[in-house]
C-alpha positions, 0 to 999 in steps of 0.5 A: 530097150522097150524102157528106154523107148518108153522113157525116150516116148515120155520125153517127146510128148513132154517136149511137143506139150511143152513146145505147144505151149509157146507161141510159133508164127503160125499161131498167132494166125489160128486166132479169131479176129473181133471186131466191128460190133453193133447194137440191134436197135432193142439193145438185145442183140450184138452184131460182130464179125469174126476173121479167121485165116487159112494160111496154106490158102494164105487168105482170111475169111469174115464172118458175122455173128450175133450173140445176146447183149449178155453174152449168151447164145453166140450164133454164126449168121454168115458161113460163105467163102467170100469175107461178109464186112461193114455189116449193119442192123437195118433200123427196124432190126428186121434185116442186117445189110452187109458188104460181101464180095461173092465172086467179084467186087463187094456188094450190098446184100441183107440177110435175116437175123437168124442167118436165112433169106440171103439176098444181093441187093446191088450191083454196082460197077466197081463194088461198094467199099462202105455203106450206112442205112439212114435213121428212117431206113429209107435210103441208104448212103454208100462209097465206091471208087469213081473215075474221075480224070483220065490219061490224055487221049492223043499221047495214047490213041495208036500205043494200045499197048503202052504202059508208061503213065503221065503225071504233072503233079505230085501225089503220083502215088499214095501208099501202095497205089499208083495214082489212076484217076480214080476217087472216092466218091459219097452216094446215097439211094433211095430203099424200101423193105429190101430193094433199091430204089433208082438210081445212086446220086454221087454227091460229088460228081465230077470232083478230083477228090476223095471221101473218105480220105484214103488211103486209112479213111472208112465209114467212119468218115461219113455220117447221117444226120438224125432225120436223115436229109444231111449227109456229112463228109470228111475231104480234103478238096486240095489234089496233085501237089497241093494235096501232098503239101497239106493235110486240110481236111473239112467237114462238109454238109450235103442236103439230100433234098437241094443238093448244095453242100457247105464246108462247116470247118472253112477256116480250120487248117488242119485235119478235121475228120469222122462227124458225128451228129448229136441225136436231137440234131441241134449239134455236130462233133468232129476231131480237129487239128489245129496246124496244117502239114501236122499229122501228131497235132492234138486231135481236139473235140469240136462241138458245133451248134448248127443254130447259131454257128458257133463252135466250141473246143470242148477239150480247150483247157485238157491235155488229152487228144480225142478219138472215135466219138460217139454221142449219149442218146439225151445228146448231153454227153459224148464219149471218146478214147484217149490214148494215156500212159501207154493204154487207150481208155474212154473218157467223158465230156458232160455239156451240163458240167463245169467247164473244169470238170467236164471231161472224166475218164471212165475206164481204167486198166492195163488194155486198148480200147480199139473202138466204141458204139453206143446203144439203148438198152431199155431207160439206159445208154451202155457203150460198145466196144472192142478191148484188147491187150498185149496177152489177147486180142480183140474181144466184145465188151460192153459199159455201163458209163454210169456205174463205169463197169464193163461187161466181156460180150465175146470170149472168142479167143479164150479155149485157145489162149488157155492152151498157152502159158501167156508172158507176163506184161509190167510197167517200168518207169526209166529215168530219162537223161533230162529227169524225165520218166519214160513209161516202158512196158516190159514182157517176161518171157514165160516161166520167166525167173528173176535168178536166171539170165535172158537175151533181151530186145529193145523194141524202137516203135514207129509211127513216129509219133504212135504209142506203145499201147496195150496191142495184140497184132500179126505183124509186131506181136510181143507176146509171140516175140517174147514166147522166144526166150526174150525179154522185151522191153518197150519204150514210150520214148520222146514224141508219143502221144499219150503223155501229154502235147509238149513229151509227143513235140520234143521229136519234130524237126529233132529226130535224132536228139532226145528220142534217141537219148530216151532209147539209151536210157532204157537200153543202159536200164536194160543192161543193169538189171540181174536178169538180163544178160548185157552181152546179148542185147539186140534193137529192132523197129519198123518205118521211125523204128527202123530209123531208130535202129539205123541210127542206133548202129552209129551211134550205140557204142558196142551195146547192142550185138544185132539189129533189125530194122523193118521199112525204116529211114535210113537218109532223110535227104533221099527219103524227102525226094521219095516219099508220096506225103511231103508234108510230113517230111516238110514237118519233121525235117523242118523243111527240104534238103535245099533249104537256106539255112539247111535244116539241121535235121540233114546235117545231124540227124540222119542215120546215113551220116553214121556208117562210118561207126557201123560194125553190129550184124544187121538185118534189113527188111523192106517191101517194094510197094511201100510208098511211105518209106520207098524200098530204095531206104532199105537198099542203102542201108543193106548195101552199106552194110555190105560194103563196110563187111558188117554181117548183114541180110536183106529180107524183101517182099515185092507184093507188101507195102509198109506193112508185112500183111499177107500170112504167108509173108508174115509167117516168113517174116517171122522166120527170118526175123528170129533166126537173125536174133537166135544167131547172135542172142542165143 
C-alpha cells in the first residue's frame, strides 16, 4: 500500500508539473504588460510602464520603471494602488510627469527619477486623459472631456428624474458610449520648476468635436512644434450625421501666442491623423488617407514643408502603408512601421536619396513592432520601441538604424515564460483558388509530433481589414489556444493589410466572395495534411471573424464540426440600420439596404441568407455595450440556431462592448469557449 501511494504521489506531481507547463486562461494574466517606453533626455535611462493584473480583484495596476539604456539596473519608481500612465521625462530630465488617478479622476503628477518627492501638480474637473511637456519645458499641453452641448432645458425642467436622452442626429453613440455632450478637448498651461501656472486655455472652447478622435485616438494625435509655440492636432470637425458619414479628419495648427488656428491638410478627404514636426521645425509629417468614408485606405506618409507649402507623398511610387512615425534628429530621415507578410517591421525613408530608393526596411524577422521612439545617445540616433510575438508579449527593445541591429532593453517576462514549454509558430503558404498565395501562420500544439493526429482550428481574423500579425494578446492568444491540444491555423485571407492595396481591396463591397474562398482553401489545405484529423475541424472569429463564421455555417458543406463566433455580423441589412459608423457600412456593402439597384452585398453575401443549410453546433458570444456590431447580431444568429435544433449556446456580457476586456469575463470567456470545442473536438 505505502508503494502504490508513493507511485500514485509521483504520477500526481508529474501530471500538476506537466499541467503547469501548458498555459490556462489565468495565466496569460500573470504576464507583465510593457509598454510605453521613453528615452531620458542624455539617452542613459529608459522610462516603461509595466501592468500587472489581479484577477480575484479583477483590475490591473500600472506601474513605472527605469532600467539603463543597456539594460542593467531595472528599478520600479512607482508602487501605488492606483495605475501611473502617459509617464514622460520632463525635458531637463530632473523630473518624470506622469498621469495617476489617486482616488478620483487622473491627475498630473511628477516625481524624481529615483522614485522620491511625489507631488499632485493639478486638479482638473473631470481629470486628465493625456499630456506632453513642451521642448522648452515651459507649459505643458494636456486633453481632457469638455462638456460642450447639453439636453434642452425646458424638456426637463419639472422631470429631475427622468432618464430618456433627445437626439437629432446620428452619432447618438459610439462604441461603448452613449452620446453626452461631451468632447475631447487640447489645452495647454503654462509650468515652471514643478507648478502650473495660471489657468489651462482650452484651444478649442466652444467647439462640438473631438481631439483627439475618439474613441481610439491619444496623445498620439497631438504634438508640440519644436520651439514650442505651435500645438498640432488631429480632428474631425464634422459632428451628428455628418461625422457618422465620414472619416475627414485634418491636421490643425494652433499658435499659442495669437490663438488662430489653421487646417494644413484643407482638402485632403480622408483620415489625416498623429503629426509630427521635424526637429529644426521646417517640415511636418502625418499619416493620410486619400478617400473618404475608407477607414483600410493606404495610410500615406505626407511631408509638408511649412515654407512654402508644399506637400509630398513620400510613399507615392510604394506599396506599403505608413504607421507611428518619428523623426531622425538631423531631420533627414523618418522612421515608420508597416505592416508586411504577416509581421510589423520598421522601415526608413531618407529625403537625401533617390526617390526610388528612398524608402528601406530596417528590421526583419518573425515579430510586431507595436511602437517606436527615438533618442540620442551621444553623436548617434537609436530607436525605441516596443516588440512582440505569437510566443511573448511586449518587451523593450532598442535599434541601431544604421548598423540595423537591435538590442532586448526589458526581459520582464522571460522567468516566467521559461516555465512554460512554448508552441511552435510556422509560415505556410496555401494555394488560394485564383493562383494566388495566402500566407497562413500555423501554431503546433506543444510537443507537438507529426506521426500523430491533432483536432485543428481555423481561426477567421476580423477587422475586417487587420492582419494576422505576430500578436500576443488577452483576448485571442493563440499560444493559449494552442496550449489546448489544437492545431491553430491562421489565414491572411483577401482584404488584409500588409500584402500590398489590390490583396487588402478584394473584400470591399465583396464580403462573401474570395475572402471566403480563401478561408476554404486553407481549411481544404488543413484537412490534407497527416497530422491533422479532418473529422475534428472547428472555425471560430470575432466582429468580420464571427461574420466569416456565420457565413461558413451555410456554406461549409459538413467540413467543420463546430463553430464559435464572437460579436460577429450576422444580417447586413440589420447591422446597416444599427451600427454607430455608417461610413463603413456605407463603404463595404456599397451603399444602404434601400438602394437602387440594391447592392449585391444584401442579396448574396450576407450570412442571414444561409440558415436554411445550418446544422454545425455553434456557440454565440456578444456583449451588450458593443455599438460596433449591436448585440442584436448575436441574438439572431443564436435564435436561428435554436430554432432550426442546431446544438448551440449563447455566451453574453452585459458590461463588455466589442471586445472581452475585464479578466474575470476574460477568463470566463475562455471557459466557455474551450469546453465548446472540447465537446465536439476531442
Amino acid at each position: 500500500m505505502k508503494q502504490f501511494f508513493t507511485i500514485l504521489m509521483a504520477i500526481l506531481v508529474i501530471t500538476e508539473s506537466h499541467s503547469q507547463n501548458k498555459f490556462r486562461p489565468e495565466d496569460i494574466w500573470k504576464l507583465g504588460m510593457v509598454s510605453d517606453p521613453q528615452a531620458s533626455p542624455d539617452g542613459k535611462s529608459i522610462l516603461f510602464g509595466t501592468k500587472y493584473t489581479d484577477l480575484a480583484e479583477n483590475k490591473g495596476n500600472n506601474d513605472l520603471y527605469i532600467v539603463s539604456a543597456d539594460g542593467q539596473g531595472n528599478i520600479k519608481i512607482t508602487n501605488s494602488t492606483a495605475s501611473e500612465f502617459n509617464a514622460r521625462w520632463r525635458p531637463d530630465g530632473k523630473k518624470i510627469g506622469f498621469l495617476m488617478a489617486d482616488g478620483g479622476a487622473p491627475q498630473f503628477f511628477e516625481i524624481n527619477p529615483d522614485g522620491s518627492g511625489l507631488e499632485k501638480l493639478s486638479a482638473e474637473a473631470g481629470g486628465i486623459e493625456g499630456f506632453e511637456y513642451s521642448p522648452k519645458g515651459d507649459k505643458i499641453l494636456f486633453y481632457k472631456s469638455v462638456q460642450v452641448q447639453n439636453q434642452d432645458v425646458k424638456l426637463f425642467k419639472d422631470l429631475p428624474k427622468a432618464s430618456g436622452k433627445v437626439y437629432d442626429g446620428l452619432m447618438y453613440r459610439h462604441w461603448t458610449d452613449w452620446a453626452d455632450g461631451s468632447y475631447n478637448h487640447v489645452f495647454f498651461q503654462a509650468y515652471s520648476n514643478s507648478e502650473l501656472i495660471g489657468k489651462p486655455i482650452d484651444i478649442m472652447a466652444g467647439e462640438a468635436f473631438d481631439a483627439p478622435l475618439k474613441p481610439m485616438g491619444g496623445i498620439e494625435q497631438i504634438t508640440w512644434s519644436p520651439d514650442g509655440k505651435t500645438i498640432a492636432y488631429t480632428c474631425r470637425k464634422k459632428n451628428g450625421t455628418a461625422e457618422a458619414m465620414s472619416t475627414n479628419s485634418d491636421i490643425f495648427l494652433f499658435d499659442t501666442d495669437t490663438k488662430l488656428t489653421r487646417n494644413i491638410s484643407l482638402g485632403m478627404n480622408g483620415y489625416d491623423v498623429e503629426p509630427r514636426f521635424s526637429p529644426d521645425g521646417k517640415k511636418i509629417a502625418w499619416q493620410s488617407m486619400e478617400r473618404d468614408g475608407y477607414e483600410a485606405d493606404k495610410n500615406r506618409l505626407m511631408v509638408k514643408n511649412l515654407s512654402t507649402g508644399e506637400v509630398t507623398d513620400v510613399t507615392r511610387d510604394y506599396d506599403i502603408a505608413v504607421e507611428s512615425l518619428v523623426w531622425s534628429s538631423n531631420s533627414q530621415l523618418i522612421y515608420f512601421q508597416v505592416q508586411t507578410q504577416g509581421t510589423v517591421q520598421i522601415y526608413e525613408y531618407d529625403s537625401r536619396a533617390p526617390v526610388n530608393k528612398s524608402i528601406e526596411p530596417i528590421t526583419k524577422g518573425q515579430f510586431n513592432y507595436t511602437s517606436i521612439g527615438l533618442f540620442k545617445s551621444g553623436k548617434n540616433d537609436f530607436i525605441l520601441g516596443t516588440k512582440q510575438s505569437m510566443n511573448g508579449p511586449n518587451e523593450v527593445w532598442k535599434l541601431d538604424p544604421i548598423e540595423e541591429k537591435e538590442y532586448q532593453i526589458t526581459k520582464i517576462n522571460e522567468e516566467f515564460l521559461a516555465g512554460f514549454k512554448l508552441c511552435k509558430v510556422e509560415k505556410k503558404m496555401v494555394k488560394a483558388t485564383d493562383g494566388k498565395e495566402i500566407l497562413t501562420w500555423v501554431v503546433y500544439p506543444p510537443d507537438f509530433n507529426p506521426s500523430n493526429v491533432y483536432p485543428a482550428v481555423l481561426f477567421c481574423q476580423g477587422g475586417p481589414q487587420s492582419m494576422v500579425g505576430q500578436s500576443f494578446s488577452t483576448r485571442w492568444n493563440f499560444q493559449l489556444m494552442a496550449s489546448q491540444g489544437y492545431v491553430m491555423v491562421l489565414p491572411n485571407r483577401r482584404g488584409l493589410p500588409g500584402f500590398g492595396q489590390e490583396w487588402n481591396e478584394q473584400i470591399s463591397g465583396k464580403w462573401g466572395d474570395q475572402a471566403m474562398k480563401d478561408l476554404v482553401s486553407v481549411t481544404d489545405w488543413m484537412s490534407s495534411e497527416p497530422y491533422i484529423d479532418k473529422n475534428k475541424l472547428a472555425a471560430v472569429g470575432a466582429s468580420f471573424g464571427g461574420y466569416s463564421v456565420y457565413w461558413l455555417a451555410g456554406n461549409h458543406q459538413k467540413r467543420f464540426k463546430a463553430f464559435i463566433a464572437h460579436c460577429g455580423v450576422f444580417n447586413l441589412e440589420s447591422m446597416y440600420g444599427a451600427t454607430e459608423e455608417t461610413w463603413f457600412s456605407n463603404w463595404d456593402m456599397k451603399g444602404p439596404y434601400w438602394q437602387e439597384p440594391k447592392p449585391e452585398s444584401y442579396t448574396k453575401f450576407s450570412p442571414h441568407l444561409f440558415v436554411k443549410n445550418w446544422d454545425t453546433p455553434m456557440l454565440v458570444i456578444h456583449n451588450e455595450k458593443d455599438f460596433r456590431v449591436p448585440l442584436t447580431e448575436g441574438l439572431q444568429a443564436f435564435s436561428a440556431a435554436q430554432l432550426k435544433n442546431v446544438p448551440s449556446r449563447f455566451l453574453y456580457f452585459p458590461d463588455e462592448g466589442h471586445w472581452v476586456l475585464k479578466p474575470q469575463n476574460s477568463v470566463l470567456w475562455n471557459r466557455v469557449f474551450f469546453d465548446w470545442l472540447g465537446r465536439y473536438l476531442k
